[in-house]
C-alpha positions as CSV (number, residue, x, y, z in Angstrom):
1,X,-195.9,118.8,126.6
2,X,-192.8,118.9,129.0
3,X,-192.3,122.7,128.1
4,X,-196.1,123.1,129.5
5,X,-195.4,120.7,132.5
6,X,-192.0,123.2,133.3
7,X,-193.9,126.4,133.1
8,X,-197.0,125.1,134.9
9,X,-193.5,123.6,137.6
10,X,-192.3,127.3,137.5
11,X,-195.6,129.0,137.9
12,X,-196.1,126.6,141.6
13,X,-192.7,127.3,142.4
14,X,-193.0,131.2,141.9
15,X,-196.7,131.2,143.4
16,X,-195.3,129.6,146.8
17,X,-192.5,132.3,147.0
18,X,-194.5,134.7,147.2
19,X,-196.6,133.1,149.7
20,X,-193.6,132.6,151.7
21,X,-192.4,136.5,151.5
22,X,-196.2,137.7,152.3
23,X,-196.0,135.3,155.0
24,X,-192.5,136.0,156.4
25,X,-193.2,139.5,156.1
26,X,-196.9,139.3,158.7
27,X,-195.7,136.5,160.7
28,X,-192.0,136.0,160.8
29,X,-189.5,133.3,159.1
30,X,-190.0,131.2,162.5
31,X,-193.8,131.5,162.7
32,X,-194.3,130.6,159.7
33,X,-194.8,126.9,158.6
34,X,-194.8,125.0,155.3
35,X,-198.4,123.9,155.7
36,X,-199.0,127.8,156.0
37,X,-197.2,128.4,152.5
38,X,-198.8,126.0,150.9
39,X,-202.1,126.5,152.0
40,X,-202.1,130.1,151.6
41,X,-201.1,129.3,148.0
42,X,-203.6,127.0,147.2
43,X,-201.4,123.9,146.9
44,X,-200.8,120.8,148.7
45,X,-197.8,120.7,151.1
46,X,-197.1,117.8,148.5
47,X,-196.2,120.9,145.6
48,X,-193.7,122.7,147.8
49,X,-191.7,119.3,148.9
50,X,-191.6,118.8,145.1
51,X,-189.1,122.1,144.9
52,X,-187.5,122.4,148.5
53,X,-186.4,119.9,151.0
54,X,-187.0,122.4,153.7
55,X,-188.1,126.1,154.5
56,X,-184.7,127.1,155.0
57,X,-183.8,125.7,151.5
58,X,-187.1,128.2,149.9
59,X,-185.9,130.9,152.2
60,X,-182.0,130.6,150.5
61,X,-183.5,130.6,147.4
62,X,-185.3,133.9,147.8
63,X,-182.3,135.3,149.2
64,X,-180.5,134.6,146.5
65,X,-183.2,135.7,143.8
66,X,-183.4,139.3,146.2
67,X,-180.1,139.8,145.8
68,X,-179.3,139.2,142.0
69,X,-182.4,141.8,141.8
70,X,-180.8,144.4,144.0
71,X,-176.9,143.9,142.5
72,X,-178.2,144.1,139.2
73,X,-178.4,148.2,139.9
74,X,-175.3,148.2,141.6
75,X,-173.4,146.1,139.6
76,X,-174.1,148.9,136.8
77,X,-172.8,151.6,139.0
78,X,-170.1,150.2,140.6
79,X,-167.8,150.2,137.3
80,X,-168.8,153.6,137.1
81,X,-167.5,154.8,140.0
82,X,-164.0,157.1,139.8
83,X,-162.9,156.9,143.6
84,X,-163.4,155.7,146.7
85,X,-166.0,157.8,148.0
86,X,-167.6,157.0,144.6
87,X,-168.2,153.8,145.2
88,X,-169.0,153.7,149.3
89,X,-171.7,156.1,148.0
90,X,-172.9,153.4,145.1
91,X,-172.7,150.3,147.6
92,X,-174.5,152.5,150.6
93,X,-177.2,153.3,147.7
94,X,-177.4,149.2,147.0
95,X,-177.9,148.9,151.0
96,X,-180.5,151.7,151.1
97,X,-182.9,149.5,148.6
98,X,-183.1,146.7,151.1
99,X,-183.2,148.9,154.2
100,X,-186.4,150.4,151.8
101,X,-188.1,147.0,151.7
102,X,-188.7,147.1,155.4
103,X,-190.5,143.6,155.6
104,X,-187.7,141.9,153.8
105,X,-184.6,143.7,155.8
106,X,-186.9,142.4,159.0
107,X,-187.0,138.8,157.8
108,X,-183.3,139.0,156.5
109,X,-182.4,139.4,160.0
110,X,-184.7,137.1,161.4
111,X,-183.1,134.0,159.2
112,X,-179.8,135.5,159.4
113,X,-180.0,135.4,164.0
114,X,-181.6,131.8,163.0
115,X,-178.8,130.5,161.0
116,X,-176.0,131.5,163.6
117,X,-177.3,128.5,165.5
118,X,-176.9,125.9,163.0
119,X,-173.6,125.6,161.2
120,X,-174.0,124.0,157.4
121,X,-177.1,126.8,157.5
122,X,-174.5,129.3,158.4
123,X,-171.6,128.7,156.1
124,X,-174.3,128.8,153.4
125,X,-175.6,132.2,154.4
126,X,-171.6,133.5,154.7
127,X,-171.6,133.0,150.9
128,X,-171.1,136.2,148.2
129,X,-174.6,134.9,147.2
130,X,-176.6,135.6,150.2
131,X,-175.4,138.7,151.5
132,X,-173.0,141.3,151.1
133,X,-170.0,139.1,152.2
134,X,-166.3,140.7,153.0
135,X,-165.4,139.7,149.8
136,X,-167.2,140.9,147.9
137,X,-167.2,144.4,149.4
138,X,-163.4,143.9,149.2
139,X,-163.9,143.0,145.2
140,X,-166.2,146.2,144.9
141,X,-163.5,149.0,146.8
142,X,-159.9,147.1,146.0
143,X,-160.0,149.4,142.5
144,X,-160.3,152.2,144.5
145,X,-157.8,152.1,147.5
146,X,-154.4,153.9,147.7
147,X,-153.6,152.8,150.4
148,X,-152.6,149.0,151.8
149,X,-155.4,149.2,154.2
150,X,-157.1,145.6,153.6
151,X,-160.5,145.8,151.6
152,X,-161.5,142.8,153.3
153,X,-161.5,144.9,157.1
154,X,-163.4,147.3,155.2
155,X,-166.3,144.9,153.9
156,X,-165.8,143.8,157.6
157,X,-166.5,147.3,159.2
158,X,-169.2,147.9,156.3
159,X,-170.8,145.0,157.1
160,X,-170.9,145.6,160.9
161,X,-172.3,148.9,160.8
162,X,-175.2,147.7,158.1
163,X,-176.4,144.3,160.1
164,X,-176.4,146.6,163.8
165,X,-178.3,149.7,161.6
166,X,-180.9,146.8,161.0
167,X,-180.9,145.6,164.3
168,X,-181.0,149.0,166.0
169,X,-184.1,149.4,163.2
170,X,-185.6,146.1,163.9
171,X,-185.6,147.1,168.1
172,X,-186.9,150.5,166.9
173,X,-184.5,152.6,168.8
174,X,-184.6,155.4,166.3
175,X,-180.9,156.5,167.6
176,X,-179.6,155.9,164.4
177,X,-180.8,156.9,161.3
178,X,-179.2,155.0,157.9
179,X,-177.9,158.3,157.1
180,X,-176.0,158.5,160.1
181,X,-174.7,155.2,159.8
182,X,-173.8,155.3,156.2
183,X,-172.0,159.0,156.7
184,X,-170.0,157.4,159.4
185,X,-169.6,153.9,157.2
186,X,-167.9,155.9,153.8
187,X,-165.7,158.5,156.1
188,X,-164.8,155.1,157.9
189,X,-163.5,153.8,154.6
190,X,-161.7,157.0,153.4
191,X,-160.0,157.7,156.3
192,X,-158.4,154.1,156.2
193,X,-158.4,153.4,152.8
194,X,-157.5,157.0,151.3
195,X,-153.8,158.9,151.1
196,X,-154.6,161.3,154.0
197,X,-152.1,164.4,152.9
């Protein structure tokens, strides 16, 4: 019986994700409200206070989940990878598959310009777990370096370039393509992190 009651628990929880992405995704993270989840489910608001103590809270969650699905291909790779240019080329891949999911890289944003207002919301989002944090980028290249260039300014730069390629994407500019951004991103990290003879 309690197996039953957990999967039928699972089965509201994973139903009212993906309310929440379809609804993210047409209307935005801020336009979006949890009587609009719920209802577009087919659930009582009731059902989704029964999993998360806020929309922020599901939002996290989805992150998280997004991102365990898109390392688990990179993760693969990464110990693969020979060199430096190697693995820029592997992580700039991993980045490609979000910047592919257009709705999701838009709503990404969205929450991510949201949470710079609100600290405990912020420090959260700074964690390895919801985005490509300097550490771990450091973690992923440190292998890799020869020189004492910090991996951490390199995640840092990384990092930079990725976030303003999705703004410039999100304002439609079409200055940038990924490609140019990425070519620019892995020279970046060779020239700095590479024995230049």
């Amino acid at each position: 019986m309690a197996k039953k009651q957990q999967e039928k628990s699972q089965q509201t929880m994973n139903e009212l994700m993906a309310s929440a992405i379809e609804l993210f995704g047409s209307k935005g993270f801020s336009s979006t409200s949890v009587a609009e989840i719920t209802d577009n489910a087919g659930y009582a608001k009731g059902s989704f206070y029964r999993h998360w103590n806020s929309k922020d809270e599901l939002f996290l969650q989805i992150v998280e989940q997004k991102f365990k699905q898109y390392r688990a291909t990179r993760h693969d790779r990464i110990r693969e990878a020979e060199n430096l240019e190697q693995a820029m080329h592997i992580i700039w891949d991993f980045l490609e598959t979000i910047v592919s999911d257009k709705d999701w890289s838009a709503i990404f944003l969205e929450f991510t310009v949201y949470s710079a207002t609100n600290e405990s919301l912020r420090k959260i989002l700074n964690q390895s777990d919801y985005r490509l944090s300097n550490k771990v980028f450091a973690d992923l290249v440190r292998d890799h370096l020869e020189t004492d260039f910090p991996p951490e300014k390199i995640g840092a730069l990384n990092t930079a370039l990725f976030e303003g390629y999705l703004i410039h994407s999100a304002l439609g500019t079409q200055v940038l393509s990924f490609t140019d951004v990425r070519k620019t991103a892995v020279a970046m990290a060779l020239h700095n992190g590479t024995r230049q003879d």
